[in-house]
N, C-alpha and C positions, 0 to 999 in steps of 0.2 A: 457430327458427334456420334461417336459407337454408340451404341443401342445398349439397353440394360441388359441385355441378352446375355451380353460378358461379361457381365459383373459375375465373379465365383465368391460362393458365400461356403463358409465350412468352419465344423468346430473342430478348431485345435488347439493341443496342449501346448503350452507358451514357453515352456523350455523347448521341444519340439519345433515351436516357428524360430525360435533363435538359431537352434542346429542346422535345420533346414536353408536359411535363407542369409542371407547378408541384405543386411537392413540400413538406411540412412534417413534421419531425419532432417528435410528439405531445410536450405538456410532460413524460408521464410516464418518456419514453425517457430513457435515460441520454444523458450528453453526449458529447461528443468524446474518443474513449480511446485512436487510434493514439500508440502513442511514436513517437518519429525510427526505430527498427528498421522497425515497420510500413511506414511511408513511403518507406524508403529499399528494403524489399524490394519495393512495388508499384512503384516507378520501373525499377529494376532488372529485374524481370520482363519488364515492357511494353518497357522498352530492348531486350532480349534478344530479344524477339518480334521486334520489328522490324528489327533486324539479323539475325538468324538466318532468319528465316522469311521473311522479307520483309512490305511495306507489305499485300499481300492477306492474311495472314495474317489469325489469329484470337487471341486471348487470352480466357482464360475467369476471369473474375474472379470467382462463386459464385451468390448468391443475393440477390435483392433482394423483400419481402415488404411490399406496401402495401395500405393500405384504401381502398375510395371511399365519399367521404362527399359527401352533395348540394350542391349548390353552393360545394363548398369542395376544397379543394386535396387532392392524394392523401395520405392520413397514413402516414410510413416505421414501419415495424413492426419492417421488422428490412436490414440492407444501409447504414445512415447513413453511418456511417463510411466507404464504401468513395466513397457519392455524395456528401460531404463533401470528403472528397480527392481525388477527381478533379476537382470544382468548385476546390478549389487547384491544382493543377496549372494549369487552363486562365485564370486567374485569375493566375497567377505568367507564362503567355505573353504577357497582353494587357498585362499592364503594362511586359513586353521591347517590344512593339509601343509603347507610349501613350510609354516612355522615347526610342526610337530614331527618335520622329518618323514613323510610321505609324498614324497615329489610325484612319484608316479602316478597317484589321486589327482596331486596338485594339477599336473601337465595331460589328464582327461579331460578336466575339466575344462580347461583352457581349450583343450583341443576342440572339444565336443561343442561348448556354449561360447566362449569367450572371441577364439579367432578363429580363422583362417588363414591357410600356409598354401602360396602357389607351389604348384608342384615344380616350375621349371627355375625361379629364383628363388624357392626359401621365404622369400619376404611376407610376413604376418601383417593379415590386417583384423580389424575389430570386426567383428558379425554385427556389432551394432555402432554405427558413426552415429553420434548427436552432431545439433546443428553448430556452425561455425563457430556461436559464442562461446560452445560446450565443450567442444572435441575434442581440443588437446586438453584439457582439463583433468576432465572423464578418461579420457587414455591416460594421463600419468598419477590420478590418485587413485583412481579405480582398477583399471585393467593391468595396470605395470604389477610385475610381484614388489611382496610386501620389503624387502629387502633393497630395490631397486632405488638409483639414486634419482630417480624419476619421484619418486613419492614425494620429496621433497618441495614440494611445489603448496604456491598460497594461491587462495583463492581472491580475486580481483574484481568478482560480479557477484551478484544476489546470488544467480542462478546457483556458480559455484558452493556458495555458501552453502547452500541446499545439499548441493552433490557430496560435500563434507561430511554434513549431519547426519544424511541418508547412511552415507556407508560406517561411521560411530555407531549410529543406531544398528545399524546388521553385524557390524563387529560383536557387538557390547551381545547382543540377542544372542549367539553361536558360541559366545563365551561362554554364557549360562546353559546355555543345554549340555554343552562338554560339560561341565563342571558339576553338573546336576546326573550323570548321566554315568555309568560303570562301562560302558559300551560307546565311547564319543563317537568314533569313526562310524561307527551303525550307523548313530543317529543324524549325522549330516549325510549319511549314502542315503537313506530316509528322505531326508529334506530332497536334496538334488533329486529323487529319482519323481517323488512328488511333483515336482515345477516341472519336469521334463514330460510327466505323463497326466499329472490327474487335473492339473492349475487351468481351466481350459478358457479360451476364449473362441466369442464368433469371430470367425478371420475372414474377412472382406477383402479382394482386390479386384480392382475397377481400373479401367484401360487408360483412362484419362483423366487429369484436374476436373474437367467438367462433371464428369457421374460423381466423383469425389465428393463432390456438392451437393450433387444429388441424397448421397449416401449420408451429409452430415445434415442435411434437411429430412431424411428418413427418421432418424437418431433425435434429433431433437422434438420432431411431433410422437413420436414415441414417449417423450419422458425424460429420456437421459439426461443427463448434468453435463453439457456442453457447453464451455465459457464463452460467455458475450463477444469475447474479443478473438476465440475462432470462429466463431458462426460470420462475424462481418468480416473479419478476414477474405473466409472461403467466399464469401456472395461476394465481394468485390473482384475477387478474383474469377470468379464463374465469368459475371459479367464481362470483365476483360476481353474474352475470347482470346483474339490471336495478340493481343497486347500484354497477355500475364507477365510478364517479365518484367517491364514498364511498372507496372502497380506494383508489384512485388518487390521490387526493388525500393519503392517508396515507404509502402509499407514499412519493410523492415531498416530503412534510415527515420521515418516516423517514431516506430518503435525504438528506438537506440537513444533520441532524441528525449524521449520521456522517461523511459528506464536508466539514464543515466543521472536523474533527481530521485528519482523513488523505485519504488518497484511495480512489476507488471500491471498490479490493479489499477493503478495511476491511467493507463492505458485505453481503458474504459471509461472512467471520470471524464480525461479528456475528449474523446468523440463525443461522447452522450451534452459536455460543455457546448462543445464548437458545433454540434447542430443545435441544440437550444438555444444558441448565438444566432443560428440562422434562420430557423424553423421556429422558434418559442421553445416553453419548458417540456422537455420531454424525461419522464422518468427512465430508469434503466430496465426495467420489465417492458417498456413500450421499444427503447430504442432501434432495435433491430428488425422488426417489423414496419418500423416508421421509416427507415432507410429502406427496405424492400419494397415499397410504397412509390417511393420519389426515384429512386435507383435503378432504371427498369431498360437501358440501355448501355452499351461499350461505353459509348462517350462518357454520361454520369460516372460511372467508376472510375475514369482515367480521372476526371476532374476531381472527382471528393477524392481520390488518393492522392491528386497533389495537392488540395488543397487541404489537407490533414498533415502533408509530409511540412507544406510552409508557414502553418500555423503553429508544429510543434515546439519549434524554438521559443517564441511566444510564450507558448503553457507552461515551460521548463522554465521561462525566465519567472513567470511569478510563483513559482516553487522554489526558489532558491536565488535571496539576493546578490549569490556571488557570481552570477551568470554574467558570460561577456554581454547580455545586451544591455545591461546597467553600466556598464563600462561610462557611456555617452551622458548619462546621467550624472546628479548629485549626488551626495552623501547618501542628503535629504530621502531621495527614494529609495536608494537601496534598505537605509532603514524604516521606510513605511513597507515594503515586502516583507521584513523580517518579521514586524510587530502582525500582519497579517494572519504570516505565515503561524507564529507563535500564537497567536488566538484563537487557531486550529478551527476555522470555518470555509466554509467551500463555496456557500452558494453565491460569493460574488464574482464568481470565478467566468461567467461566461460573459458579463458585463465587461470586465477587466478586458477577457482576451479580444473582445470588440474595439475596447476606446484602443488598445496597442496596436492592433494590425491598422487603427483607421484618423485616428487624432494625432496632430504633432505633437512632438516633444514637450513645448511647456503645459498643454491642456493633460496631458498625460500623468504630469507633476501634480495637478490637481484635483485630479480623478486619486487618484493616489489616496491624497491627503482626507477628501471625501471616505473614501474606502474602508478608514480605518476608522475616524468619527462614527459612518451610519452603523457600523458590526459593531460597535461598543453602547450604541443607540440600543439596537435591537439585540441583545446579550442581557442589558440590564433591564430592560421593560418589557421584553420575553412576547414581544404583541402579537409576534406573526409567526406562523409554525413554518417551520422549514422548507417545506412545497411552498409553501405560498410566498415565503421569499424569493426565492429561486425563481421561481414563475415572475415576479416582478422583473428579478434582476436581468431574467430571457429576453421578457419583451421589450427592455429596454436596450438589451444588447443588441436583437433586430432594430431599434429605431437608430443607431448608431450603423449599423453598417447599410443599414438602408439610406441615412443619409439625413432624417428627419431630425437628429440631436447632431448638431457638429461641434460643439464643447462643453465644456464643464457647466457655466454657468446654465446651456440649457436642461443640460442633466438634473441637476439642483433641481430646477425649477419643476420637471416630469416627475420626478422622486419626491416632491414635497408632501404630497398628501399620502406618502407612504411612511417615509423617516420620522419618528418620535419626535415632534416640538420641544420645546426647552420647556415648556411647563411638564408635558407627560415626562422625559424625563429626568430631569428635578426630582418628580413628587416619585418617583419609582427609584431612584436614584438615594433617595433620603428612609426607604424601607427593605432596601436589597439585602438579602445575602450572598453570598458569593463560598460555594463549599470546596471549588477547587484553588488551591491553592496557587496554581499556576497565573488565573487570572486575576487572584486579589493582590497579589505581587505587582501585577502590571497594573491596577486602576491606582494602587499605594504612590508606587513609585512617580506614574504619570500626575499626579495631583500633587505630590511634595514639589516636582518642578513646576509644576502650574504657579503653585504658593509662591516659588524662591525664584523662580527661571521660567515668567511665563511665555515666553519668544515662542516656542516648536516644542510642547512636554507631550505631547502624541507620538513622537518620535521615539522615547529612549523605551527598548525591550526590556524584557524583565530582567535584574541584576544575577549576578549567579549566587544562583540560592545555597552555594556553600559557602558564601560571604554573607552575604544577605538572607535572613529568616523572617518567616511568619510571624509575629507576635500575636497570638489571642489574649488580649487585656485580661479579661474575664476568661480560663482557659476553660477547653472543651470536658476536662475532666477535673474541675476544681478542689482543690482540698480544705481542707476544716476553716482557713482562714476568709474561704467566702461564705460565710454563714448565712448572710442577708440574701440570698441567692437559692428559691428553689428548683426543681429541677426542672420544671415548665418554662421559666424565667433564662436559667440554663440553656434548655432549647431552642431557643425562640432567638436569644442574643451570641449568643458564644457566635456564629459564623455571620453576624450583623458587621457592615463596611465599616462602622463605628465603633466595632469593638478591637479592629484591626489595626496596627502598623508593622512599621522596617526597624526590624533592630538587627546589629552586628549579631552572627552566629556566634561567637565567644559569650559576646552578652546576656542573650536568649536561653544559652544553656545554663547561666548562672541561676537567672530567675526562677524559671520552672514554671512551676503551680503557684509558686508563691503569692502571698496577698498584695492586695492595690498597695500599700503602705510599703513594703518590702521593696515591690517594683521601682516605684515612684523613683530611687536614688539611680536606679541605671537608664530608664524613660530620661532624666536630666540630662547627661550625658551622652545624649547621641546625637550624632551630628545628623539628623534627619529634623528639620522643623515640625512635621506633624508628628514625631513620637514625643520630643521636645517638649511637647505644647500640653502632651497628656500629664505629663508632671507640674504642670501647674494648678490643674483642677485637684478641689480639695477630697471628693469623693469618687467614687465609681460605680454607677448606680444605671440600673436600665433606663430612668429619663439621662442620664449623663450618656448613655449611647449614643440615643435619639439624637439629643443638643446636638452631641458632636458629628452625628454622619449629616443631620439637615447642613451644617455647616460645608460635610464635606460636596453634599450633592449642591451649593452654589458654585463653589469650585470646580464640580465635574462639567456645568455646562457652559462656563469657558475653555476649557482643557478639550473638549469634544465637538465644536462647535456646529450646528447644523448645516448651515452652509459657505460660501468660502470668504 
């Protein structure tokens, strides 16, 4: 390994390293992640620099970390984003210029930051490549002129999504200072000469992948805000040695695999999952250290990267019922993923990916059907705080791949003295309230079919809420006609499971605020048996909540059943 000896460290101005150098961001680096916050805070900043401080001033933008590699372009290691967006920024001035009839601005600037032209063919390339998912993207909404029928282009990834916004947001900013401004053109030579001179970063480059690592373990005992998900990157890849490619390539089919359900953060959840599947609960402030712990050879990195890259289909499949590995499956499961999914909880997440990589198909069905029971157990009777579930659901997802649980039924049985009994809850279940509306939808809906269709009512997701609406019997902001009703009483029941049903959106907006008495004739009419059933009580009263939720929590503990 080169010695630290060659690492070159220096500050420079970051329009300056763009002129200077032709840059590429490696396929393996992640893509484009500022949101419009990011963006709109580096404009801001730089704005403030230069108004406050003046044009000599400085701005200190952080770190920028690149490879040299022979004959070939510098590889960004870590800093893309920052030289990403600033190539939009200077990229949103030249097309003020290319729009207002100063081509000759337009094609310095181009010239200067944007590309480079071989001198023996002509042929222009970007001073800055992002990585594969990016490229062409960022070349034809970014870097093409604004005329060009290259603009014409949609975005098809998150990433892109990004790269969109980014450069809206630098349009929209460069608009306003023109338009604010008696002198526009000053004021963007101002900008541009700013980012070329005074915008500075520490510029790092280091001879090889391995110091790379070096340099992002520097960086991160320092302080900096270095994401989870480059820090195990780079250390899987250190490790590697002469195998990086290998990993690398896993890696970023890994990544593709989980980015094509969600987006990059997803990416994290999952690692931090699939070692607490293997290791116990491990939070994400521990993760990365807990990997450099166990991690400490070539071979472990080769292995956790393919054993990340074969598990990713997996984690993707239970994000998203419509994944080919439900294909094999029933209905049935793909709609216990959905309602899951839809319940928006995570921590049975490394349980899950244990029983799929290691239980056949039909114990898998039943895991399932568990999965969605115990998360509606502990939602309503709120017993265990979040680590602590998670931590159950870990170590039982180690006793699954280690071999000590091989099906559902032993699961039940390990999980018993964890999951809420039918009595806790019942008695929690008959005092709930529920303030988002998303889940009272779902416990409504699942308990009408319990009542009328009691076969599989854990099954059906929540209906779509612009057919189907909330009813607060007693509403959250009552008018003159709930007299009997003070505001303590108010409080306490308005978002009580008893004071709740399903009623048609049409209907719903008839009612309003209106009184018990009012309602009563459109509760008759609806085809839902539990709103039905409200129009036949003759008053509506806080003990008429109670009545009615104790009734519905004997229903919930059929509809959820503890075990299979």
């Amino acid at each position: 390994m080169p010695s630290l000896v060659e690492i070159e460290i220096r500050l420079e101005a970051i329009g300056h390293a763009l002129s200077d150098n032709s840059l590429a961001v490696p396929v393996y680096q992640r893509s484009y992640a500022w949101e419009e916050s990011h963006v709109l805070d580096y404009i801001r900043d730089v704005s403030d620099a230069m108004a406050d401080r003046g044009l000599e001033s400085e701005y200190f933008l952080g770190s920028v970390v690149v490879t040299r590699r022979p004959e070939r372009a510098l590889e960004v290691v870590d800093g893309q984003q920052r030289l990403a967006t600033t190539t939009i920024l200077l990229a949103a001035i030249r097309d003020y210029f290319a729009a207002n009839r100063e081509p000759e601005r337009a094609s310095d600037i181009e010239s200067h930051y944007l590309f480079t032209r071989d001198l023996r063919t002509q042929v222009k390339t970007p001073r800055l490549r992002l990585n594969d998912t990016d490229r062409e993207f960022f070349s034809r909404l970014v870097l093409s002129r604004p005329d060009s029928a290259e603009r014409r282009t949609t975005p098809t990834m998150e990433s892109h999504r990004r790269i969109a916004l980014a450069a809206r947001v630098a349009a929209a900013h460069f608009r306003r200072v023109c338009e604010a401004s008696s002198t526009p053109a000053d004021r963007l030579v101002d900008w541009v000469e700013y980012l070329a001179n005074s915008v500075r970063v520490i510029w790092i480059t280091v001879p090889t992948d391995a110091n790379a690592f070096t340099i992002f373990e520097t960086l991160n005992d320092r302080g900096l805000d270095l994401a989870i998900s480059d820090l195990l990157k780079n250390y899987l890849f250190y490790r590697a040695e002469d195998r990086i490619t290998e990993v690398q390539q896993s890696w970023i089919r890994m990544h593709a695999a989980i980015e094509a359900v969600g987006n990059e953060a997803l990416v994290v959840d999952y690692v931090r999952h699939l070692w607490s599947a293997r290791n116990g609960y491990t939070r994400e402030k521990e993760l990365y250290e807990a990997i450099k712990r166990q991690v400490t050879s070539k071979q472990a990195a080769i292995d956790l990267s393919a054993e990340l890259l074969e598990c990713s289909k997996l984690y993707a499949a239970l994000l998203d019922p419509q994944h080919e590995l439900w294909s094999s499956y029933a209905t049935r499961e793909r709609q216990q993923v959905q309602v899951l999914h839809q319940l928006r909880v995570v921590q049975h997440r490394p349980l899950l990916l244990a029983v799929l990589r290691s239980f056949p198909r039909e114990e898998v069905a039943k895991v399932l059907h568990l999965a969605v029971n115990w998360t509606v157990r502990f939602l309503i009777t709120g017993g265990l705080g979040s680590g602590t579930l998670e931590s159950h659901y870990s170590s039982r997802a180690k006793d699954v791949l280690e071999g000590t649980i091989a099906d559902a039924r032993s699961l039940v049985m390990a999980m018993r003295s964890v999951v809420p009994t039918d009595n806790d809850f019942e008695v929690s279940f008959s005092t709930a309230r529920v303030s988002k509306d998303y889940l009272a939808r779902y416990y409504l809906r699942v308990l009408e079919l319990q009542k009328t269709h009691p076969d599989a009512p854990e099954l059906i997701p929540n209906p779509d809420e612009q057919a189907v609406n909330l009813e607060h019997v007693l509403p959250r902001t009552p008018s003159g006609a709930w007299h009997g009703f003070d505001a303590d009483t108010i409080a306490s029941h308005a978002n009580r499971i008893g004071n709740l049903a399903l009623l048609g959106a049409e209907a719903n907006s008839l009612i309003g605020n209106d009184g018990f008495d009012a309602k009563k004739g459109v509760y008759a009419r609806s085809s839902f048996a539990l709103t039905e059933g409200i129009a036949r009580l003759p008053t509506w009263t806080p003990e008429t909540i109670e009545t009615r939720q104790a009734d519905l929590a004997a229903l919930a503990v059929a509809a959820w059943p503890l075990g299979l």
